[in-house]
N, C-alpha and C positions, 0 to 999 in steps of 0.2 A: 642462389636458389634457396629461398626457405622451406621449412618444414609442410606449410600449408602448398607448397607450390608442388612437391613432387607426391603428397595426398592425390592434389587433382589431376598430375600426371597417371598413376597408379588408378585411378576410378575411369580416367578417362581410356586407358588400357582396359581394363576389365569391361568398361559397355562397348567396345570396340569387338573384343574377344565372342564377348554376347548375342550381340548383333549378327557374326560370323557364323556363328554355330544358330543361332535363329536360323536363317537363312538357307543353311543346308538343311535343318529338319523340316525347313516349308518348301524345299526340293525331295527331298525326299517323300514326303504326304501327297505332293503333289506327280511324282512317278506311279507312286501306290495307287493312287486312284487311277490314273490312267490303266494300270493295270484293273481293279475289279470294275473299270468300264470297258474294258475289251469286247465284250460281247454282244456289246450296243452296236452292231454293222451296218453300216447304211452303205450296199452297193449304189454306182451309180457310171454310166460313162465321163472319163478325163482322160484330156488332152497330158498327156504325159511330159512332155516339153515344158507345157505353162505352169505345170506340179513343181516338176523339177527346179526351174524359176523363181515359185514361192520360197521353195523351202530353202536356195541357196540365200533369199535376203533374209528368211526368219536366220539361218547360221551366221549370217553376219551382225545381227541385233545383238544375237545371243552373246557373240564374242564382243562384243562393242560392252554387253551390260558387263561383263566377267572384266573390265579391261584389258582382254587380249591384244597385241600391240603387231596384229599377222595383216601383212602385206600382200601375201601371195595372190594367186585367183583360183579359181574354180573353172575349168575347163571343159565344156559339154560338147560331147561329140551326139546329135542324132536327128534323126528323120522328125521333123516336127508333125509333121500328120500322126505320127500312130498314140491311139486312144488305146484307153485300158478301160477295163471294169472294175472298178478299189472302192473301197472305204476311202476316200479323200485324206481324213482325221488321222487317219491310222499311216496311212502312205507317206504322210508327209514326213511325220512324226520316226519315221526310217528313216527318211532320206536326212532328215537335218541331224538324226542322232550318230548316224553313220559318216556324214561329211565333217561332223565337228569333231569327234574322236578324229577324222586325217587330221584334220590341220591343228589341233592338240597334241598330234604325235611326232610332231615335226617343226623344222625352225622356222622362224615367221615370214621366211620369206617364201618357205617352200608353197607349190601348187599341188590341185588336186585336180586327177581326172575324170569325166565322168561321161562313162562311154554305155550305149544303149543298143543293143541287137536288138531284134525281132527275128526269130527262130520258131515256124511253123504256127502252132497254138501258144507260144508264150513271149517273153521278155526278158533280155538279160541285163540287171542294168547292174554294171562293173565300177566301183568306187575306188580310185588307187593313190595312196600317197605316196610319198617319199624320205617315210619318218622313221624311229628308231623300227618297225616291225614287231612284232610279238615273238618271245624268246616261245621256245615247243615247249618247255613245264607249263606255260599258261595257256595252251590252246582246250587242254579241258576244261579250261575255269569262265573261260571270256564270258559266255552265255549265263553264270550265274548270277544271280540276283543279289548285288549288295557286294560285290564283288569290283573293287576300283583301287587304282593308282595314284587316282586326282585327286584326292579327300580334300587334300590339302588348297586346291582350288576349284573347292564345288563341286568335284564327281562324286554323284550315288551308288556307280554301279547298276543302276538299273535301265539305262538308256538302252548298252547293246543287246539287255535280257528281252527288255519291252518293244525292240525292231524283231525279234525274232520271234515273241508272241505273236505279231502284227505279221507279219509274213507268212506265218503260218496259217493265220485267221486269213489267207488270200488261198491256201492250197498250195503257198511258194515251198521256197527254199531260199536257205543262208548258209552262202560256203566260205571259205578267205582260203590267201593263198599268202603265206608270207614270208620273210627272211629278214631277220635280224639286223638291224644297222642299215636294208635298203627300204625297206617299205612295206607296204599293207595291199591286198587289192583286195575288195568284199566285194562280193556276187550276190547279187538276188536276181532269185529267180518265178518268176509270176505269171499264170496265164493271163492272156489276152482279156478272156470271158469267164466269167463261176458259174460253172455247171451248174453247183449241189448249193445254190446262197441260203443261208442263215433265216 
């Protein structure tokens, strides 16, 4: 190998490096805005099933673009009749940022479940994996913005901040229930119908 050869090795490493870090700051720009358009709510009735559906092929796009090499499935337990009243945009935008953190927390072969009550006036819809868990120093941090493990393969930290914005903008809630080394299980919790819409 001569001298001009490991030059273009060397440049070709640096627009590789580049490219990389482009990449993340046009996820990142691109989180940010989905947050200062949070407020754009467009209620409407959906079929929760068929939501649920989308968002598990947009989570396999997504890991397909990142080269995730995850084998597992995604597991839906629920009554296909029950509709909800959501923001579509926003709803989904939960579900896919919350099933891809499981199957990123876990080995590629692991499954995720995804299990949907109807309880009175609202919806529980329970997301569980079976990955390392969230150790307890990080259960105050999970929800902040900018706050991530993944750097290193494309997390922003702002996906689980911008589901819990989004949940909240339904009148829901965002619990998790976890243990270290077994897994994750998130809850959302959402009524049926919005009272007080935007």
């Amino acid at each position: 190998m001569n001298k001009q050869d490991n030059i273009d090795d060397e440049i070709s490493d640096s627009m590789k490096a580049i490219k990389q870090k482009m990449e993340y700051f046009i996820s990142i720009l691109n989180e940010l805005n989905k947050m200062t358009t949070s407020h754009y709510i467009k209620f409407e009735i959906v079929n929760l099933s068929t939501l649920l559906d989308e968002a598990i092929r947009g989570v396999k796009a997504r890991i397909i673009d990142k080269n995730i090499a995850w084998s597992g499935k995604v597991n839906v337990s629920i009554d296909k009749t029950i509709e909800i009243e959501i923001d579509r945009n926003q709803m989904y935008e939960v579900f896919v940022n919350i099933i891809k953190n499981g199957i990123e927390a876990q080995d590629m072969e692991g499954n995720i479940s995804v299990i949907v009550n109807a309880q009175n006036e609202d919806v529980i819809i329970s997301i569980q994996d079976t990955g390392c868990g969230i150790e307890e120093y990080d259960n105050d941090y999970i929800l902040d913005q900018g706050i991530t493990s993944k750097q290193d393969s494309g997390g922003t930290g702002f996906g689980l901040s911008n589901a819990h914005l989004f949940i909240n903008n339904h009148s829901g809630d965002l619990s998790w229930d976890s243990t270290p080394g077994e897994g994750t299980v998130m809850k959302i919790k959402i009524p049926k119908r919005q009272i007080n819409e935007r």
